[in-house]
Structure formats: structure tokens, C-alpha cells
C-alpha positions as CSV (number, residue, x, y, z in Angstrom):
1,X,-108.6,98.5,163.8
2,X,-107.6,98.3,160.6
3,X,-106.9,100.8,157.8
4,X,-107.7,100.5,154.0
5,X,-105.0,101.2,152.1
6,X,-105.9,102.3,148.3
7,X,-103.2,102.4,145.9
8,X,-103.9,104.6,142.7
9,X,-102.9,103.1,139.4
10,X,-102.0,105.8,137.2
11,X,-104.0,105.2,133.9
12,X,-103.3,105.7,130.3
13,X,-100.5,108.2,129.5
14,X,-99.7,108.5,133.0
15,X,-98.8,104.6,133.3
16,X,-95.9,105.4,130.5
17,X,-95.2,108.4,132.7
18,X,-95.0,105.9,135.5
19,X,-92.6,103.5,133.7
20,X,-90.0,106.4,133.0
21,X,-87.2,105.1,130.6
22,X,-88.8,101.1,130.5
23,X,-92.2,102.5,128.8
24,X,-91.1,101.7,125.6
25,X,-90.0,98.0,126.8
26,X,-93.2,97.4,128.1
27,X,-94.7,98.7,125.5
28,X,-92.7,96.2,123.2
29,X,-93.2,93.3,125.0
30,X,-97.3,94.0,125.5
31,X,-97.1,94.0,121.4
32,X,-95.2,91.0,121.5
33,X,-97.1,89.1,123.7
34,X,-100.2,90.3,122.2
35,X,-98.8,88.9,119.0
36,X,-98.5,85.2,120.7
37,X,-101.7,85.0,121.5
38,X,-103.1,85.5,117.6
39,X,-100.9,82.7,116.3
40,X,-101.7,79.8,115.2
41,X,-100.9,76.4,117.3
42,X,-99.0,74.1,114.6
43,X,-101.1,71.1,112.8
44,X,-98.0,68.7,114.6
45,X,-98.5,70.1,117.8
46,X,-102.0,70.1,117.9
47,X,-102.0,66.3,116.5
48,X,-99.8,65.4,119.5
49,X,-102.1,67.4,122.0
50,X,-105.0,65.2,120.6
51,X,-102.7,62.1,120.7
52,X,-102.4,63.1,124.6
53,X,-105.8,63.6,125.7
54,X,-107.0,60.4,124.2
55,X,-104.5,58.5,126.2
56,X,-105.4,60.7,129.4
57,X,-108.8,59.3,128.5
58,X,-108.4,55.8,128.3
59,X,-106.1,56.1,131.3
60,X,-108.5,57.4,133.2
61,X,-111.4,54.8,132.1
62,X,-109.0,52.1,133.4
């Protein structure tokens, strides 16, 4: 037989509760991760991103 175990994930307020003295690191590094995601990829980068896929392309055509 086998059992189900359910863990309980404590939500909202509690999950700070949860994290004791590293809420506020999480916290910090949810905003700063957050922040990542909203930036901008750089022309250069994205040029050389292009530059890649089109020889991916042609390397795969051959």
C-alpha cells in the first residue's frame, strides 16, 4: 500500500513567517529577479543571437 503524503505550503504572510530571518533575502532577490526579466536584451547581443541562428540554419540545410 502506499500512503499520500501532502505537504502544506504556507501561503502569503505565513511563507515570510516560514522563512524566519531570510524573508527579507528572499524577498530581495524575488524583486531582483523580477527586475531581470523586464530588461531589455542589448541591440549587440541580440544582433549576435540573430548572427547565430542564421548560421544554425544554413548548417542545418547542409
Amino acid at each position: 500500500m502506499s500512503e499520500k503524503v501532502s505537504e502544506k505550503k504556507p501561503k502569503g504572510g505565513q511563507a515570510a513567517a516560514a522563512l524566519g530571518p531570510n524573508a527579507e533575502i528572499g524577498r530581495k532577490l524575488k524583486q531582483y529577479y523580477e527586475s531581470l526579466i523586464v530588461d531589455e536584451v542589448p541591440d549587440r547581443f541580440a544582433q549576435l543571437l540573430s548572427q547565430l541562428e542564421s548560421v544554425e540554419t544554413k548548417l542545418e540545410k547542409d
